[in-house]
LOZALO-428067 format. One line per field, with one value per residue (C-alpha): residue number from 1; residue in three letters; x, y, z. Coordinates in Angstrom, 1 decimal. Layout:
// LOZALO-428067
paro	c(NUM	...)
nutor	c(ala	...)
east	c(X	...)
north	c(Y	...)
up	c(Z	...)
***
This chain:
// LOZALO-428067
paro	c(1	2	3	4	5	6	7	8	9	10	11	12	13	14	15	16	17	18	19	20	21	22	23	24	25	26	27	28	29	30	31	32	33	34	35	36	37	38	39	40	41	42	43	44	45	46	47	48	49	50	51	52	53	54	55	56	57	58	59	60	61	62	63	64	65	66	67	68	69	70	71	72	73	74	75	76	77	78	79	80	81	82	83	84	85	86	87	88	89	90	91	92	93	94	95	96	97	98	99	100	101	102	103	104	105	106	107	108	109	110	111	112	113	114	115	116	117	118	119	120	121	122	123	124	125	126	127	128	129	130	131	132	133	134	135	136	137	138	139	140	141	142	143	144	145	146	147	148	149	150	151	152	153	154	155	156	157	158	159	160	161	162	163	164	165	166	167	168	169)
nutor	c(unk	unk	unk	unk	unk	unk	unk	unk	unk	unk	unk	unk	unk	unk	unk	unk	unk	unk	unk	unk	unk	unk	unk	unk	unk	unk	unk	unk	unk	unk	unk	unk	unk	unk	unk	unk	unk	unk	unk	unk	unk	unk	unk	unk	unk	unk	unk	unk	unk	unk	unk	unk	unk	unk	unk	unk	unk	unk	unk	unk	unk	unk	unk	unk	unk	unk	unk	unk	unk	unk	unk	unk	unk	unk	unk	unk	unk	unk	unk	unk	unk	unk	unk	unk	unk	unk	unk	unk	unk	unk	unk	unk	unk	unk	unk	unk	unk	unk	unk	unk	unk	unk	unk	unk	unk	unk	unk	unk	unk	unk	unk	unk	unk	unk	unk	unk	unk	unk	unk	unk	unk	unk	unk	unk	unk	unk	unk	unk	unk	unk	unk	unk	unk	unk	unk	unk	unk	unk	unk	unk	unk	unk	unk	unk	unk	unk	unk	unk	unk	unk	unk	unk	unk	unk	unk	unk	unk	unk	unk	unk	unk	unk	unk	unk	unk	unk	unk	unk	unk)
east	c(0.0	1.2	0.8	-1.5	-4.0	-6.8	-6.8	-9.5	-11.0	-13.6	-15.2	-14.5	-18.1	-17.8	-14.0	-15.7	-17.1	-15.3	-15.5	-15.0	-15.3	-17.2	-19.5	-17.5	-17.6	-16.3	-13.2	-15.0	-17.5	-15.0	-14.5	-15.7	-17.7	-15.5	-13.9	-9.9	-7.4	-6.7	-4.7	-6.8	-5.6	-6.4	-8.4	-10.4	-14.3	-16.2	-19.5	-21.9	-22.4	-25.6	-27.9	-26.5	-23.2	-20.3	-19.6	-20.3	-22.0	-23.9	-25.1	-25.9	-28.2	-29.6	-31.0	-32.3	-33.8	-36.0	-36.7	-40.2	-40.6	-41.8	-40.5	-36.8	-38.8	-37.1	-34.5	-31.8	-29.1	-30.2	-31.0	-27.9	-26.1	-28.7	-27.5	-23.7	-24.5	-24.9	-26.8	-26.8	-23.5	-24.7	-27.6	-28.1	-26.7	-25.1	-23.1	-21.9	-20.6	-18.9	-17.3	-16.2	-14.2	-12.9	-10.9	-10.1	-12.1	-14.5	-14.4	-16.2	-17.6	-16.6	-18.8	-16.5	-17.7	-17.2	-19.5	-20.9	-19.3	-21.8	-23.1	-24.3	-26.4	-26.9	-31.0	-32.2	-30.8	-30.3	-29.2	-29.1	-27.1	-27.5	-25.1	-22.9	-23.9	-20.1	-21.6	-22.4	-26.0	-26.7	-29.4	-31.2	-34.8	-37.1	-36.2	-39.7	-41.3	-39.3	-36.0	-34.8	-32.1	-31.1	-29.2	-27.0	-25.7	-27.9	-30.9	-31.1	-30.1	-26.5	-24.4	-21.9	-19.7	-19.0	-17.1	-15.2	-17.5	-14.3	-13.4	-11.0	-7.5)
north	c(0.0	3.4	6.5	7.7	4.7	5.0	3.1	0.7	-0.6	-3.6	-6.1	-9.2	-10.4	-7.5	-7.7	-5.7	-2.4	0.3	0.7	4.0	3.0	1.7	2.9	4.3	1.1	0.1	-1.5	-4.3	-4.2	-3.9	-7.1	-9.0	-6.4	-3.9	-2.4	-3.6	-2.3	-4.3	-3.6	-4.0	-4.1	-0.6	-2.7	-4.3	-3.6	-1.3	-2.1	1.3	3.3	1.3	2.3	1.1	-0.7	1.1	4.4	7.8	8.1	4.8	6.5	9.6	7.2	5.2	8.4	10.2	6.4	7.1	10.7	11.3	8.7	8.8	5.1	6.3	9.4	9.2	6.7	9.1	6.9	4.1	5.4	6.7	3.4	1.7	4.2	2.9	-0.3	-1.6	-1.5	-1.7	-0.3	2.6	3.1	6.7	9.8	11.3	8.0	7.5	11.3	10.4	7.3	9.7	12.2	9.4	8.0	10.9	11.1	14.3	17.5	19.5	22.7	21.9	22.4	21.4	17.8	15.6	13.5	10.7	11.7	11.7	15.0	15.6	18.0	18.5	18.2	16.3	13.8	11.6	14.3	13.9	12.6	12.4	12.0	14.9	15.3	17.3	20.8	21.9	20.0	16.8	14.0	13.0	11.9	14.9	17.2	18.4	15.0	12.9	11.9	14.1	16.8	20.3	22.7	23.9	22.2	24.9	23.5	22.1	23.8	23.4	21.6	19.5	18.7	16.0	12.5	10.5	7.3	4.8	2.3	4.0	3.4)
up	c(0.0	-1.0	1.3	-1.6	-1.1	1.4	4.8	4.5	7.7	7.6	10.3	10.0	8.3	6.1	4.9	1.3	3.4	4.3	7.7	9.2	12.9	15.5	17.9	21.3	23.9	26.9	26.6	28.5	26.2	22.9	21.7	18.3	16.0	16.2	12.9	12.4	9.9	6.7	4.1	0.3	-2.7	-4.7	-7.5	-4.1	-5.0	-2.0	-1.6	-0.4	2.5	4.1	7.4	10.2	8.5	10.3	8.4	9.1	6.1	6.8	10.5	8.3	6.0	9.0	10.3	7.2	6.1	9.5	8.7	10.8	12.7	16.6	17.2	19.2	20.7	24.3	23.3	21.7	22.7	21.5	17.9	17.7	18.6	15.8	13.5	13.7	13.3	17.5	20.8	24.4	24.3	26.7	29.5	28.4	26.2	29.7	30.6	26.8	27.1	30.6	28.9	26.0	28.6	30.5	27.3	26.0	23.0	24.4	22.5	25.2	23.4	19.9	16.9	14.7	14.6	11.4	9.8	11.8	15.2	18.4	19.7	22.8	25.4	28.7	28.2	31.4	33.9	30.9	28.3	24.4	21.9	18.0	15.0	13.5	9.5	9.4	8.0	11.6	11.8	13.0	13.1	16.3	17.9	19.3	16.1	15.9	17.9	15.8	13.5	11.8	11.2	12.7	10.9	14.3	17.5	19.1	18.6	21.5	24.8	26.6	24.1	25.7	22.6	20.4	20.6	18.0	17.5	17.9	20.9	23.5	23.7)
***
């Protein structure tokens, strides 16, 4: 592989998709599904972007796929989990964004989040948490009483900040 080739991460089921990364876990928690570095051949084939498959751009598609509906009203963490591809990972936005500042991988106050990354606010005893769409929106539950997107990190009260959605070192 040349420095001018791209990375290309897979799981091991899916050795054909590019994998961005996985959803932020526990490392107790961080075993089999997680994504792994391989190296691929430049001719290798690369199958989509899907909902749910492990990308940024597959959370991105996960969310706008469920674009209206009320079925993950009150579950915010666990849509956004869905969206990249797991679940049960975390109990509630507030303890995923703990786990995020205990391995390092908080950006406290940023609005520079990329594509895919987890965003997160101080809401209730529970807070909220959606996905980063990388142009300074994101996708979440309770946008309007249901999924869909907001066009600023304000849109809801006392941002937090932003995590990247990989396991912690």
């Amino acid at each position: 592989m040349t420095n001018s080739q791209p990375r290309r991460w897979a799981r091991p089921a899916l050795a054909a998709v590019t994998v961005a990364a996985a959803a932020l876990i526990p490392l107790a928690t961080a075993a089999p599904a997680l994504a792994q570095p391989v190296e691929t051949a430049a001719a290798e084939h690369v199958i989509a972007a899907s909902p749910g498959d492990g990308t940024a751009a597959g959370a991105v598609e996960w969310y706008k796929s469920k674009s209206g509906s009320t079925a993950y009203e009150g579950l915010c963490e666990k849509a956004a989990e869905n969206a990249w591809g797991t679940t049960g990972v975390w109990p509630s936005a507030i303890a995923h964004w703990e786990g995020a500042i205990r391995a390092g991988k908080a950006h406290k106050g940023s609005t520079n989040a990329p594509k895919g990354a987890f965003v997160y606010w101080n809401t209730s005893q529970f807070g909220h948490v959606g996905i980063a769409d990388g142009s300074g929106g994101f996708y979440s539950s309770s946008v309007g009483g249901a999924i869909g997107h907001g066009g600023s990190l304000s849109y809801f009260g006392n941002y937090l900040g932003w995590s990247d959605p990989q396991v912690p070192a």
